[in-house]
C-alpha positions as MATLAB code, in Angstrom:
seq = 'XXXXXXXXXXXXXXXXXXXXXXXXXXXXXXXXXXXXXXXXXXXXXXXXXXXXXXXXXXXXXXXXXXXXXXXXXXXXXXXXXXXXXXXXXXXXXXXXXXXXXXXXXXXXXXXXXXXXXXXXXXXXXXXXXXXXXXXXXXXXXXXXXXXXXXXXXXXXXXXXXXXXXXXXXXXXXXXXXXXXXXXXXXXXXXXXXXXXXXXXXXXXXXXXXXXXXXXXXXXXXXXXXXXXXXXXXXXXXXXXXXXXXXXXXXXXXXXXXXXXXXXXXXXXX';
ca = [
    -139.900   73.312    1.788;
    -136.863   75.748    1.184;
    -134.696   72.623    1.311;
    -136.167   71.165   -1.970;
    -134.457   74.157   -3.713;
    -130.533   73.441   -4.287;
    -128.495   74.957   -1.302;
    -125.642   76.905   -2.572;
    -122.044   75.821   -0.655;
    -119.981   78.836    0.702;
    -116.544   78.085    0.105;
    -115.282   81.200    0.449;
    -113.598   82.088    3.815;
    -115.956   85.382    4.845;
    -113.898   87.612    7.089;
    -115.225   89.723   10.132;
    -116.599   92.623    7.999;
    -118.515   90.581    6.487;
    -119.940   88.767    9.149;
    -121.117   91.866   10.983;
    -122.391   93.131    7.749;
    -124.697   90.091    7.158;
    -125.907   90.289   10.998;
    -126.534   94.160   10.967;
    -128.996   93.158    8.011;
    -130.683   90.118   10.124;
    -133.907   89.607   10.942;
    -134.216   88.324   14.458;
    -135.490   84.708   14.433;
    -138.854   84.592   16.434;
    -141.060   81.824   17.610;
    -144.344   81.902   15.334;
    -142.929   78.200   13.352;
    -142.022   77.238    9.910;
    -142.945   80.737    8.460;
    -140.502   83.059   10.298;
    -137.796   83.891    8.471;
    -133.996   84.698    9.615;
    -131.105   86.047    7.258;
    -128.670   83.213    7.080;
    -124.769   83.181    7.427;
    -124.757   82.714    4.213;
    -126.683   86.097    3.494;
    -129.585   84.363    2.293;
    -133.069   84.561    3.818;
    -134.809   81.219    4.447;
    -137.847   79.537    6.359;
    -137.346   77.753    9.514;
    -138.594   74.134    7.604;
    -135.589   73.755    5.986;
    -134.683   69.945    7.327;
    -131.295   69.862    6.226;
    -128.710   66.369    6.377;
    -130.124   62.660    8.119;
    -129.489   62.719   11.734;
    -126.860   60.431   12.654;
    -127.604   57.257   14.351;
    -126.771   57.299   17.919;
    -127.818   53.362   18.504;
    -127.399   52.684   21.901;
    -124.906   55.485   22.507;
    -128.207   57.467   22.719;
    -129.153   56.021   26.217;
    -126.680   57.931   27.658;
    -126.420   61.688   28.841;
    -122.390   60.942   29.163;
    -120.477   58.458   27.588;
    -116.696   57.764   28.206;
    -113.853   55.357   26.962;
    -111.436   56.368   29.406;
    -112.822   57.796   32.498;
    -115.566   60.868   34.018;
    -113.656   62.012   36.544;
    -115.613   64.895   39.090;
    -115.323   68.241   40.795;
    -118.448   68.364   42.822;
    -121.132   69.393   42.888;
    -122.360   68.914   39.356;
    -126.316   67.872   38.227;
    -126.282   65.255   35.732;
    -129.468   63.855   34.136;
    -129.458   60.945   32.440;
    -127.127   57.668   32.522;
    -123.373   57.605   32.204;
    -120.965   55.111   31.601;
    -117.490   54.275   30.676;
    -116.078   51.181   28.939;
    -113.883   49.499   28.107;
    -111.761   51.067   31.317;
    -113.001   50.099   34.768;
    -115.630   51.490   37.065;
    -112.786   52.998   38.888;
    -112.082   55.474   36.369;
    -115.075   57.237   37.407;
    -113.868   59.897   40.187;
    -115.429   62.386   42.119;
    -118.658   61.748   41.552;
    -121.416   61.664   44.503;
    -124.442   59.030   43.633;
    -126.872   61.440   44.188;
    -125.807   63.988   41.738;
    -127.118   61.868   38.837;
    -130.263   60.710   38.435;
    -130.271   58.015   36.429;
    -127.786   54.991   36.083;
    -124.030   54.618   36.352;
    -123.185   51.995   34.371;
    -119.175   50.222   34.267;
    -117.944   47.008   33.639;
    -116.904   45.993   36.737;
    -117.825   45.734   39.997;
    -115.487   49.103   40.799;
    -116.653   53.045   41.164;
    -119.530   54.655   42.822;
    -121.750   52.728   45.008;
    -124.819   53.239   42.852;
    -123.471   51.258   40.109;
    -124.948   49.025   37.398;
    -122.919   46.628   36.317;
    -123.478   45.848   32.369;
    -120.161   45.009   30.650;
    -122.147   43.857   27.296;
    -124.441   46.918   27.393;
    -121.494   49.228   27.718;
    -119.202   47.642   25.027;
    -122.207   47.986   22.200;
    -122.456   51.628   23.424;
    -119.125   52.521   23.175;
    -119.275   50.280   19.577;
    -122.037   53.128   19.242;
    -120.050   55.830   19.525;
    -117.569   54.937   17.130;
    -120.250   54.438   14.605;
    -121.933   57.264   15.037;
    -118.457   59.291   15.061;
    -117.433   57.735   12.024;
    -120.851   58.697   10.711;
    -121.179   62.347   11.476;
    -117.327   62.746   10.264;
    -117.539   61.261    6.932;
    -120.650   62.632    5.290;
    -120.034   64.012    2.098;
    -121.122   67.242    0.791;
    -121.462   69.886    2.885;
    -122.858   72.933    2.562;
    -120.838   75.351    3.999;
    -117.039   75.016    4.614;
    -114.484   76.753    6.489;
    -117.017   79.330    7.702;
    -115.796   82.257    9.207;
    -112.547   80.626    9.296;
    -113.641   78.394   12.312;
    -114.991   81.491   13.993;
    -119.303   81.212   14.094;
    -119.725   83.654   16.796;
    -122.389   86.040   16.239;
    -123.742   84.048   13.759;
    -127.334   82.622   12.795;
    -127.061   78.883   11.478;
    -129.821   77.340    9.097;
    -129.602   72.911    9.059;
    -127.442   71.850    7.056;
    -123.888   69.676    6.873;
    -120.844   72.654    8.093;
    -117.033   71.373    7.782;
    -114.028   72.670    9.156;
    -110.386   71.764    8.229;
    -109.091   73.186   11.729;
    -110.485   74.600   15.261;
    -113.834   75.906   15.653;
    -114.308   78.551   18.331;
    -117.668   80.251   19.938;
    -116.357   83.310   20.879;
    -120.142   85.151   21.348;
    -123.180   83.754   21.417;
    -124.541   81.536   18.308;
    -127.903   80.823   17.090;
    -129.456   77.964   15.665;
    -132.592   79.084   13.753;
    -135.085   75.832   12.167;
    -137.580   73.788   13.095;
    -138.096   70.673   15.509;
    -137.172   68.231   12.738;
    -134.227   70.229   10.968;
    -130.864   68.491   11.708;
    -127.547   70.213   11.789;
    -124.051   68.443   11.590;
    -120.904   69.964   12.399;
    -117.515   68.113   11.317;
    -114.302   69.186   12.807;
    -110.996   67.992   11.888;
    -109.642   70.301   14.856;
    -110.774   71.110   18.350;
    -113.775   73.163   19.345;
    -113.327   75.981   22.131;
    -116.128   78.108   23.320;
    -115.571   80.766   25.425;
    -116.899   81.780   29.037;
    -120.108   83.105   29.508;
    -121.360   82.695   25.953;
    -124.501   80.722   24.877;
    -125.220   78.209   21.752;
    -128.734   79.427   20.942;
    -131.882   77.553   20.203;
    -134.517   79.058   17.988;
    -137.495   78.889   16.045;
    -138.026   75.459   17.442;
    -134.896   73.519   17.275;
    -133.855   70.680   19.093;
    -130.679   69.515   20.807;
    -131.269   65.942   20.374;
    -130.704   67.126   16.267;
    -127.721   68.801   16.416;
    -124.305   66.819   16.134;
    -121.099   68.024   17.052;
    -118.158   66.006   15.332;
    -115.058   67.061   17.042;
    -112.104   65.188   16.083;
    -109.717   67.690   18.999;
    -110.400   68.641   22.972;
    -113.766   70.348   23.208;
    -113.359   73.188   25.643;
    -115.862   75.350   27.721;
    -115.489   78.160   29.457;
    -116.792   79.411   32.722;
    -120.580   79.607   32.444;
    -120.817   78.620   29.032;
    -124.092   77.169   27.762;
    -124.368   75.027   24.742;
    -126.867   72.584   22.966;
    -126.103   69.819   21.355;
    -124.582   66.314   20.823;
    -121.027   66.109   21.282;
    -119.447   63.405   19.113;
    -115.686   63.671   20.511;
    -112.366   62.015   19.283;
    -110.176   63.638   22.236;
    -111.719   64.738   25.717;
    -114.572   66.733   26.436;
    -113.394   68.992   29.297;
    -115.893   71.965   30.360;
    -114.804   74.620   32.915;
    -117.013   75.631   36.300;
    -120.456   76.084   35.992;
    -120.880   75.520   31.970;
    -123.842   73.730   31.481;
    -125.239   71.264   28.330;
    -128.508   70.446   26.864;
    -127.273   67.115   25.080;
    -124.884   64.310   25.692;
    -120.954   63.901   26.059;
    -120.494   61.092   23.848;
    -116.616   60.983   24.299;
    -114.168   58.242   22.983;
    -111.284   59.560   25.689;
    -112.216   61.332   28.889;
    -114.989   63.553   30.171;
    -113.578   66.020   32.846;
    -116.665   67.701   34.615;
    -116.101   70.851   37.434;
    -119.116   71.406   38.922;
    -121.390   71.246   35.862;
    -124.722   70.790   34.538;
    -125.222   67.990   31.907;
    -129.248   67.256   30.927;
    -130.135   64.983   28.235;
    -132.061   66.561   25.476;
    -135.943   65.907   25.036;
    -136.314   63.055   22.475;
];
């Protein structure tokens, strides 16, 4: 497999010219498995095996679709698959939110919030324990292969697996690939916020799952109108998407989760 070859780190910060150079060059990932090939951000041409870091540990964090410290509040209608749950606040703190646009559970630790609710204080506290964890986890591996790309900015961009780090804010300001295979595992750390804009798309190819791709976002993660993205979202701050953006993945947030009228679907294990 191309990962059994060293993987050189980009430390340099690559500006904008050379961004569009690199994806003027690109081959276009298709879907014909491990032997399609895709030019890299890193201008090097790879195979879609390429596994990249461990996947971080989810425990029972990973029963969730959204997962809250602080409170989901609502503006409906919004589709949610999957169960949600917030600890250690009350059931109250979830607002807004009709029964019947989940399917699945709504767990809390009290006998407060919707209707439908399960009441599992225990459950909810090892989730949330969880979360931390795997938080803690995603943020602290060592090593990664490619830091301060593109100066935060991966717009545009085609990403093999592999561990990316950021000092500051990330931002999706065009649509961004994801190019590897159903095993390969991508890990994102953040030490700022990550913003992507309206309308744009995170982008799975060549196989790629959500459930492998971990977002470690130590700031507010921001969507805009209509956004799409993939992914897990490992957040320190709030998770707060805009109308209509829509997830393939799970909110795992240690503050709030503010939803307006959005689609949230767990990702295929």
């Amino acid at each position: 497999m191309y990962y059994s070859q060293a993987v050189p780190k980009v430390t340099a910060r690559l500006g904008a010219a050379a961004f569009a150079a690199l994806l003027s060059a690109a081959c276009s990932p298709d879907s014909n498995g491990p032997t399609s090939r895709a030019l890299f951000a890193d201008g090097q041409a790879g195979d879609a095996s390429a596994l990249g870091p461990a996947p971080v540990v989810l425990g029972t964090a990973g029963e969730f679709v959204i997962l809250s410290a602080s409170g989901i509040t609502n503006v409906p209608p919004s589709v949610i698959t999957g169960n949600i749950g917030t600890s250690p606040i009350t059931g109250a703190a979830i607002t807004g939110l009709d029964c019947a646009e989940v399917t699945g559970n709504v767990y809390t630790v009290d006998a407060a919030g919707p209707a439908c609710r399960v009441v599992d204080a225990p459950g909810l506290t090892r989730a949330v324990l969880d979360m931390g964890a795997a938080y803690l986890d995603a943020a602290g591996r060592p090593n990664p292969d490619y830091t301060e790309l593109g100066d935060g900015s991966i717009g545009g961009l085609t990403l093999r697996p592999g561990l990316y780090k950021w000092s500051g804010v990330v931002t999706i300001p065009t649509d961004v690939t994801l190019a590897g295979g159903p095993n390969d595992v991508w890990i994102f750390q953040m030490a700022g916020g990550l913003t992507q804009a309206a309308a744009t798309r995170v982008i799975l190819a060549n196989g790629a799952r959500a459930k492998n791709i971990f977002w470690q976002v130590a700031g507010v993660a921001s969507f805009g109108a209509g956004a799409h993205f993939e992914g897990v979202i490992l957040g320190a701050t709030g998770i707060t998407p805009v109308t209509g953006a829509t997830f393939n993945g799970r909110l795992l947030a240690q503050t709030a989760v503010t939803l307006q009228s959005n689609t949230v679907i767990q990702p295929a294990r």
